[in-house]
C-alpha positions as CSV (number, residue, x, y, z in Angstrom):
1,X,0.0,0.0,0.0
2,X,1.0,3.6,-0.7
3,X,1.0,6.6,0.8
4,X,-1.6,7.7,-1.2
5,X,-3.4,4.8,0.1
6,X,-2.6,5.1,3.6
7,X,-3.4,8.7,3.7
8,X,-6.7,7.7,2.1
9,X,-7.2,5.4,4.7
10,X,-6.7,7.6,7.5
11,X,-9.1,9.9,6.2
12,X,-11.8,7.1,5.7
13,X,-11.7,5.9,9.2
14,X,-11.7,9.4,10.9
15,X,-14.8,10.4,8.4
16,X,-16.6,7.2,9.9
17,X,-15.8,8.1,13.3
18,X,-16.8,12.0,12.3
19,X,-20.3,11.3,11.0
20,X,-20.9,9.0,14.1
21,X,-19.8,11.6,17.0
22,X,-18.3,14.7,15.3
23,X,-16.4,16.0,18.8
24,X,-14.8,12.8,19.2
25,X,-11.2,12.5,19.3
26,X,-9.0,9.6,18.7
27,X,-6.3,8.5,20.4
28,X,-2.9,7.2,18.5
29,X,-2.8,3.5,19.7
30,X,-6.8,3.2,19.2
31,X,-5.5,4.5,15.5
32,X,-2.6,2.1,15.1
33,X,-5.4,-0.9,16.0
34,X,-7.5,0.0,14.1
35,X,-6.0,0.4,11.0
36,X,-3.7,-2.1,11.1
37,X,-0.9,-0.4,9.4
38,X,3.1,-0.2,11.0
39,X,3.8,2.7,13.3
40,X,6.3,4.4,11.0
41,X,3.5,4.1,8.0
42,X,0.8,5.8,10.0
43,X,3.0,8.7,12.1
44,X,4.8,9.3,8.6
45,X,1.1,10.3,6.7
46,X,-0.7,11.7,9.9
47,X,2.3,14.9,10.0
48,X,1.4,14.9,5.9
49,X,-1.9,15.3,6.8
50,X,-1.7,17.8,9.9
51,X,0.5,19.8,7.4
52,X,-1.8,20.5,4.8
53,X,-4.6,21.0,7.2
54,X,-6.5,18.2,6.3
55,X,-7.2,16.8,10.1
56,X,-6.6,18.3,13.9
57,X,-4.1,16.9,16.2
58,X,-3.5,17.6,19.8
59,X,-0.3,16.3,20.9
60,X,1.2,15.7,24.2
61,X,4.3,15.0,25.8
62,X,5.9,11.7,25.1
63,X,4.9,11.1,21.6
64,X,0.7,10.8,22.6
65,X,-1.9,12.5,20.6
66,X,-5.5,13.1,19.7
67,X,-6.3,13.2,16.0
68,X,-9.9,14.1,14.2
69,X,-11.0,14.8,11.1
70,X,-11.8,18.7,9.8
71,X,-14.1,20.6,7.5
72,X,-10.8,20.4,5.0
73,X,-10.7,17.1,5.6
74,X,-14.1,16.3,4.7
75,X,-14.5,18.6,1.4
76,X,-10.9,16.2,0.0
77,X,-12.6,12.7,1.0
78,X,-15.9,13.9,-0.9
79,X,-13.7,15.7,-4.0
80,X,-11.7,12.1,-4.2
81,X,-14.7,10.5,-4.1
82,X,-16.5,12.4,-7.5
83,X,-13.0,12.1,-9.2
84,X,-13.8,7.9,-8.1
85,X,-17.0,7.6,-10.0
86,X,-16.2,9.8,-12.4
87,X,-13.2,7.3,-13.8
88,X,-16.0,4.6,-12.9
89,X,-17.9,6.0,-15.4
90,X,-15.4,6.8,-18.2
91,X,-14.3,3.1,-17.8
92,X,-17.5,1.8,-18.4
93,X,-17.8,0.1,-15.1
94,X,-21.1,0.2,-13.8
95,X,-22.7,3.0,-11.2
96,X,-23.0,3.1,-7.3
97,X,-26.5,1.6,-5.5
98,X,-27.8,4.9,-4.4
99,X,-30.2,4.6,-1.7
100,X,-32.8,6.8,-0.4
101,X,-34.0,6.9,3.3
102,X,-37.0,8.2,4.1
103,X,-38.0,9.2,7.3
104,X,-39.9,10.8,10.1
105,X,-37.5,13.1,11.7
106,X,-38.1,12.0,15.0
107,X,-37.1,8.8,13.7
108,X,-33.4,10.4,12.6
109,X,-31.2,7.8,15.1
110,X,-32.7,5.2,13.6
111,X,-32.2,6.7,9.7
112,X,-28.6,7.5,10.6
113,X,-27.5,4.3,11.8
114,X,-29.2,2.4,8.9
115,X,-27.1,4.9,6.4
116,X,-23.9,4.2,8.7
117,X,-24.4,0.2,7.7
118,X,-25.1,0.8,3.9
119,X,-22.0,3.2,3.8
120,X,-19.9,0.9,5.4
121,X,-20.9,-2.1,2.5
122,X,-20.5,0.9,0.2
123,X,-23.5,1.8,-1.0
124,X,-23.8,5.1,-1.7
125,X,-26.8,6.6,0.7
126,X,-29.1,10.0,0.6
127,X,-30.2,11.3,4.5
128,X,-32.1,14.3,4.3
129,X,-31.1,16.5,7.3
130,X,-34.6,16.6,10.1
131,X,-35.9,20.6,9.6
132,X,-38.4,22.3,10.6
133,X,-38.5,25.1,7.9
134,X,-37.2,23.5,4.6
135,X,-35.7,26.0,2.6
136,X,-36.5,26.2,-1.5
137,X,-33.0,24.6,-2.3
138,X,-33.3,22.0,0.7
139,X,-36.5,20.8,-1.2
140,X,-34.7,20.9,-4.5
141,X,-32.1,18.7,-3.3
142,X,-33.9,16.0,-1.6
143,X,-36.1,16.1,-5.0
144,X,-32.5,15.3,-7.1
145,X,-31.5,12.7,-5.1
146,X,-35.3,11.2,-5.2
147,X,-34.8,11.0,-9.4
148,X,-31.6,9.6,-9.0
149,X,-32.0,6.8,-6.8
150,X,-31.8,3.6,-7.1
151,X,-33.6,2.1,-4.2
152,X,-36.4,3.7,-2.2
153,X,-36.3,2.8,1.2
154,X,-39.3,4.1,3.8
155,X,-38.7,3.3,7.1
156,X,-42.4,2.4,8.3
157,X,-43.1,4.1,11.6
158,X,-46.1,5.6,13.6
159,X,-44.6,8.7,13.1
160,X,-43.9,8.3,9.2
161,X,-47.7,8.5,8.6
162,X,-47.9,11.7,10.7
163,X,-44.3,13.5,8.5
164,X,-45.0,16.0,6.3
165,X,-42.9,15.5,3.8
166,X,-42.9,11.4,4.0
167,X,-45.7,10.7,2.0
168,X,-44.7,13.3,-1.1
169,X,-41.3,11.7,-1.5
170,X,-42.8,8.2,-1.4
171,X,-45.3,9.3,-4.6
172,X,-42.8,10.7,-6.2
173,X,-40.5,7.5,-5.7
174,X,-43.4,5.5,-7.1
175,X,-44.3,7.7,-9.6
176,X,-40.5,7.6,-11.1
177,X,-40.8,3.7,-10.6
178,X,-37.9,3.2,-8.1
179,X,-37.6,-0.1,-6.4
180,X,-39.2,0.2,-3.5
181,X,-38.1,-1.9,-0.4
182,X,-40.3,-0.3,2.8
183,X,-39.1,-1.4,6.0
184,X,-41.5,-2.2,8.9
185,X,-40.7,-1.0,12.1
186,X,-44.4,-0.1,14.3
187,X,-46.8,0.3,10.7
188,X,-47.5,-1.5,7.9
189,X,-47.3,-0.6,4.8
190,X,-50.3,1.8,3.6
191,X,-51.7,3.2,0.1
192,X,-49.8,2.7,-2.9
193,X,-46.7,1.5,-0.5
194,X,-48.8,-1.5,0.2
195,X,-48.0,-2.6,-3.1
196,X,-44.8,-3.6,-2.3
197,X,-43.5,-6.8,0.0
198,X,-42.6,-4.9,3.8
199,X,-39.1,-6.3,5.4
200,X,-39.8,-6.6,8.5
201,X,-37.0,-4.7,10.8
202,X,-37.4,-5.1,14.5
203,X,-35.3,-2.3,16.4
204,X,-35.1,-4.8,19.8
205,X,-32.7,-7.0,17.7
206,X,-30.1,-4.5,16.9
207,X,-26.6,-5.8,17.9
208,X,-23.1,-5.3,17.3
209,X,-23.2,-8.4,14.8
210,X,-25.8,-6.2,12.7
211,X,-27.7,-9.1,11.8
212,X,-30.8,-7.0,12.2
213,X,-29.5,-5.0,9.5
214,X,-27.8,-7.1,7.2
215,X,-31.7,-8.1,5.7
216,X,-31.6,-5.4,4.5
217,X,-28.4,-5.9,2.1
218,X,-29.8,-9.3,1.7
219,X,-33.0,-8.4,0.3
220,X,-31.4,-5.6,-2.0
221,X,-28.9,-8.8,-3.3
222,X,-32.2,-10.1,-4.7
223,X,-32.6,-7.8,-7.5
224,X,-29.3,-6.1,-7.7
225,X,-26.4,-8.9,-7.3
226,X,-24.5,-8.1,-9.8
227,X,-24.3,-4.5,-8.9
228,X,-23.9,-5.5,-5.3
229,X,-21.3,-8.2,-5.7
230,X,-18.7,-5.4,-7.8
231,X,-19.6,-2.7,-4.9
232,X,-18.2,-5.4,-2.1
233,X,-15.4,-6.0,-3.8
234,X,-14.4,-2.4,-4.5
235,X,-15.4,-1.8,-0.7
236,X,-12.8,-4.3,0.7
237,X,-10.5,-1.9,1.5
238,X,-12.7,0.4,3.6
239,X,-13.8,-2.4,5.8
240,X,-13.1,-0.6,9.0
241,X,-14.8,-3.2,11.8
242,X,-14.9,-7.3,12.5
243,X,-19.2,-7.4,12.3
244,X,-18.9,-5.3,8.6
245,X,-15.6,-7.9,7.7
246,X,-17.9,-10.9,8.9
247,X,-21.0,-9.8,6.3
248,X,-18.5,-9.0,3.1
249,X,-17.1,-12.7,3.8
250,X,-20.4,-13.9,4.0
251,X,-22.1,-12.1,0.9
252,X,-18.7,-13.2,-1.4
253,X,-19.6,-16.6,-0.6
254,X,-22.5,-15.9,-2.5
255,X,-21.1,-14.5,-5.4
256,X,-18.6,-17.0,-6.3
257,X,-17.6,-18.0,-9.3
258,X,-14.3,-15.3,-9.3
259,X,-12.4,-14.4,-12.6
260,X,-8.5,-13.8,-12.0
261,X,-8.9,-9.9,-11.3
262,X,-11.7,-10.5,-8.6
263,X,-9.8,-13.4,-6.7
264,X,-6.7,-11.9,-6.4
265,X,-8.4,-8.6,-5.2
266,X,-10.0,-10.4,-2.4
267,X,-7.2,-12.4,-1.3
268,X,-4.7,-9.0,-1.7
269,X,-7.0,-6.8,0.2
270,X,-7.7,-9.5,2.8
271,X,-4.2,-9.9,3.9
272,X,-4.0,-6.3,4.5
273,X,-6.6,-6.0,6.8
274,X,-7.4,-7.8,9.7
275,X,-10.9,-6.6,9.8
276,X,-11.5,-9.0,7.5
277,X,-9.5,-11.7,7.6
278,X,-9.6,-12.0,11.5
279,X,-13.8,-11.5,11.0
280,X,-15.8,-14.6,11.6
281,X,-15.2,-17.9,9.8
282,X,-12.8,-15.6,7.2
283,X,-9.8,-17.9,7.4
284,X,-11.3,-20.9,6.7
285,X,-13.1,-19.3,3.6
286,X,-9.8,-17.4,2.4
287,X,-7.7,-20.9,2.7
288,X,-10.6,-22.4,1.1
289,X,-10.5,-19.8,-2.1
290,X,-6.4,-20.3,-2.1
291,X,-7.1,-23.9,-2.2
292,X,-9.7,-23.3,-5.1
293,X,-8.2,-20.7,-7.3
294,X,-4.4,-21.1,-6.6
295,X,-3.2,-21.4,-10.2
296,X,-5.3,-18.0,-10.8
297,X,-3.8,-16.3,-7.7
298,X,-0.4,-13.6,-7.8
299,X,2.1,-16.1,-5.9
300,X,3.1,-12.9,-4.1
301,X,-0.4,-12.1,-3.0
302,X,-0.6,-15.9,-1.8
303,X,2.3,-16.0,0.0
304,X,1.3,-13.1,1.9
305,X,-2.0,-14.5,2.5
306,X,-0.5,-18.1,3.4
307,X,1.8,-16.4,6.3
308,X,-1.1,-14.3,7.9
309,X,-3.3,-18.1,7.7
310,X,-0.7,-20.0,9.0
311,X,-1.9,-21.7,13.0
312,X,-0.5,-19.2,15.4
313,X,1.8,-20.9,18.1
């Protein structure tokens, strides 16, 4: 991995840990863990960083520090991430999921921690901010991102019924013939929403294995697999946490047969992350996929791979 990578990296995980609690601060060693990169790899690209302004860093005697993200920070993850699809495009490969939540605004924890799941498979997902007094280009937004979604996603509350703004962006969802995929939490499905087959979500099951929420990503896989299957591949290397690892190594057993490019992307991005190959069951499906596809696999990527599989003593 590259600078360019690692730097890219950085600025991933301290987005993620932005958009969850934007005061938050975190500290080196958590960093180190988390992103299981060398010492020398991460100190080297966090002073890049802190120089051009790009994230915060509160440093204390004996080589400690605090590190967050910053507005700067923020605008170069989004700009990289246009340039991203914008090659996507030009190459022909195919476009993002782009997901829609709607919701009642006292719903919004709920909303946000659904988006924070979809995000973290790499889907791309639309939130519109809760407000009371929705301005003219608020309501011009939130009517772009309702044409140019892919999947229409209510979340079926008490309150939803009662939103006023709920309703109007499920007819016009319907009315532009989205796939719709309503999710019932405390109400059922109602008018022209009851057209469509409700997954039920129940809130009480919610866990740190996000199995709650992973029928969601199943029931998406249904109609858009193939779509699906390239976005968890280009997503390995922004797998940031063990339960999001576990799911990607369970959805790419679903999506096998690999060609050469796929299976030697999975295997190289596994071995550099622990997130994934440590997640679950992982090892035994990655030796299993060596085992499989080892005249199609980089003997360098392999050998990396073997070394981090081997029993440890």
């Amino acid at each position: 991995m590259n600078d360019k990578e690692i730097r890219l990296k950085i600025l991933n995980y301290l987005k993620k840990i932005y958009d969850e609690k934007p005061q938050h601060m975190v500290e080196k060693n958590h960093l180190f863990s988390a992103l299981d990169l060398s010492e020398v790899e991460i100190e080297r690209n966090v002073i890049y960083l802190e120089e051009r302004g790009l994230i915060n860093v509160q440093r204390f005697l004996g080589g400690g520090y605090l590190i967050k993200m910053n507005s700067r920070g923020i605008d170069m993850i989004e700009q990289m991430t246009e340039n991203e699809d914008s090659e996507q495009q030009e190459n022909g490969e195919g476009k993002n999921i782009k997901i829609f939540l709607s919701y009642s605004s006292l719903n919004y924890e709920i909303a946000k921690n659904i988006k924070t799941f979809l995000e973290d498979l790499g889907l791309e997902v639309f939130l519109a901010q809760a407000s009371i007094e929705p301005t003219k280009e608020w309501e011009d937004e939130v009517y772009k991102n309702l044409r140019e979604c892919t999947i229409f996603i209510p979340i079926l509350t008490e309150e939803y019924k009662n939103s006023n703004w709920t309703d109007q962006e499920a007819g016009i969802a319907y009315n532009e013939k989205k796939t719709i995929l309503p999710l019932y939490i405390s109400k059922l499905p109602y008018g022209f929403l009851a057209k469509f087959q409700a997954l039920r979500f129940d809130l009480s099951k919610l866990d740190s294995q996000k199995i709650e929420e992973t029928k969601i990503i199943e029931a998406i896989m249904i109609d858009f697999k193939e779509d699906l299957r390239r976005i968890i591949l280009s997503s390995l290397d922004k797998t940031y946490c063990w339960a999001i690892g576990k799911i990607k190594i369970n959805l790419l057993k679903r999506m096998e047969p690999f060609n050469k490019e796929e299976i030697n992307k999975i295997i190289d991005e596994s071995s550099k992350n622990n997130q994934i190959y440590d997640a679950g069951d992982a090892r035994l499906y990655l030796k299993k996929l060596i085992e499989e596809y080892d005249s199609s696999i980089e003997p360098s990527i392999k050998t990396k791979m073997m070394k981090i599989l081997e029993p440890k003593k």
